[in-house]
C-alpha positions as CSV (number, residue, x, y, z in Angstrom):
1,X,19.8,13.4,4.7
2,X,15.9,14.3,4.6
3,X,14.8,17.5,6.1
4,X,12.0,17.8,8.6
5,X,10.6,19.5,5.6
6,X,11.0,17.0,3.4
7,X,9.4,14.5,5.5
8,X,6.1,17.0,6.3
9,X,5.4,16.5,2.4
10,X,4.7,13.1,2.9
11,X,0.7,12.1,3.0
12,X,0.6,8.8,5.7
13,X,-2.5,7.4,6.0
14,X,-4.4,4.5,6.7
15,X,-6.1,2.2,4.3
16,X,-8.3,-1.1,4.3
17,X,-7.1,-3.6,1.1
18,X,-10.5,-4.9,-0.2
19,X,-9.5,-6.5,-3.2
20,X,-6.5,-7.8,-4.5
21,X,-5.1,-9.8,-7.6
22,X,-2.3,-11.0,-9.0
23,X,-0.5,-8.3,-11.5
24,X,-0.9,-9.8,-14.9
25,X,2.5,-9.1,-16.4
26,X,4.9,-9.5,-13.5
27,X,5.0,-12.7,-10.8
28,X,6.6,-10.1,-8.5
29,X,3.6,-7.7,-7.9
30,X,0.0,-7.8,-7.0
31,X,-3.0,-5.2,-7.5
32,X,-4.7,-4.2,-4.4
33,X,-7.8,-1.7,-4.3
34,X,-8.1,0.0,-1.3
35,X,-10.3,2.3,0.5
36,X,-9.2,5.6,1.8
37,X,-12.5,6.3,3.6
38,X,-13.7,9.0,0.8
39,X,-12.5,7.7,-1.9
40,X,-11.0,4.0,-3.4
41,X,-7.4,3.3,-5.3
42,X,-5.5,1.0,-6.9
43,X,-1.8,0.0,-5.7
44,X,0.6,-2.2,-7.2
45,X,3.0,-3.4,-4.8
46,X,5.8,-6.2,-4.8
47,X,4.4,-8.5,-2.5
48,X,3.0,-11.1,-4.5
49,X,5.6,-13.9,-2.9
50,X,5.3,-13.2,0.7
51,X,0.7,-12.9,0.6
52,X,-1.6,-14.9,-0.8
53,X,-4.8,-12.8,-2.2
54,X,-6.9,-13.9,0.4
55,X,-5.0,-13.0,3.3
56,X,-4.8,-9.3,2.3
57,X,-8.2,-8.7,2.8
58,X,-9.6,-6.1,4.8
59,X,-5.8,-5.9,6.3
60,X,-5.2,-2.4,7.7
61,X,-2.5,-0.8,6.1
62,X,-0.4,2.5,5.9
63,X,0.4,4.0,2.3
64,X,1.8,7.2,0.8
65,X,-1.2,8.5,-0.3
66,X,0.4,11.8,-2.3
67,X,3.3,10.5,-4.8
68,X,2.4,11.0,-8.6
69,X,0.5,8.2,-9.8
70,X,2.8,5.9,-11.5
71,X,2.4,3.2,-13.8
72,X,3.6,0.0,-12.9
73,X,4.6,-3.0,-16.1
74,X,1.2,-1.3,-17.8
75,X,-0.6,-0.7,-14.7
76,X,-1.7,2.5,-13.0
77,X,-0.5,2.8,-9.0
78,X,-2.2,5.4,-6.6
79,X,0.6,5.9,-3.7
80,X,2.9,3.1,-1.8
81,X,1.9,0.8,0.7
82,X,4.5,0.7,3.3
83,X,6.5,-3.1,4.0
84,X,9.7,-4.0,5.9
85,X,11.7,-6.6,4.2
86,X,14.8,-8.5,4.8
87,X,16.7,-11.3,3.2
88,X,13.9,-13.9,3.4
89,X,10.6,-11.7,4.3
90,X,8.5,-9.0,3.3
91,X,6.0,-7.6,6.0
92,X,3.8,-5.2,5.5
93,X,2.8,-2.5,7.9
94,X,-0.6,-2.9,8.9
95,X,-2.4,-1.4,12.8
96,X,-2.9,-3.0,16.4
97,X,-6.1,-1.6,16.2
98,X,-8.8,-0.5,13.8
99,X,-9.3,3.5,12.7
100,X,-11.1,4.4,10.1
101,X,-9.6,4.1,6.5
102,X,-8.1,7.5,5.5
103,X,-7.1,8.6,9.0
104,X,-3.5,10.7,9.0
105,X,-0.6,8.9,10.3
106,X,1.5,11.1,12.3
């Protein structure tokens, strides 16, 4: 089990996609830039089969915005965008309502 503690390390905030494209060495994963309000990064996530590029756009998301960059089949990822998934869907977590990108979840 996680601790309270454990969970306070986690950074949740808010982000706005605003560009995406297909990951060029896996037909699992797309590349999303996003904006954190002062500042942009790039996220690979494993979405590609339940989004097409266009409908991410300017979609208001939630990510992990401090894990250790990693690098994802050659390319470099800047946190986790946060999705639900079952057996035959994937859905991302995105807000009712507009804030601005970079604004702490709580």
């Amino acid at each position: 089990m996680a601790t309270i503690e454990d969970f306070k390390k986690l950074e949740f905030k808010t982000a706005k996609i605003i560009e995406v494209a297909p990951h060029p060495n896996a037909d699992r994963l797309i590349v999303l830039k996003i904006d954190l309000g002062d500042s942009t990064r790039q996220i690979v996530a494993g979405i590609r089969k339940s989004y097409q590029e266009q409908d991410l756009i300017n979609k208001n998301i939630v990510i992990i915005a401090n894990l250790e960059p990693a690098e994802i089949r050659g390319i470099k990822s800047e946190g986790m965008l946060l999705a639900a998934s079952d057996e035959t869907v994937i859905s991302i977590l995105t807000l009712d309502k507009p804030v601005k990108p970079g604004s702490v979840v709580k």
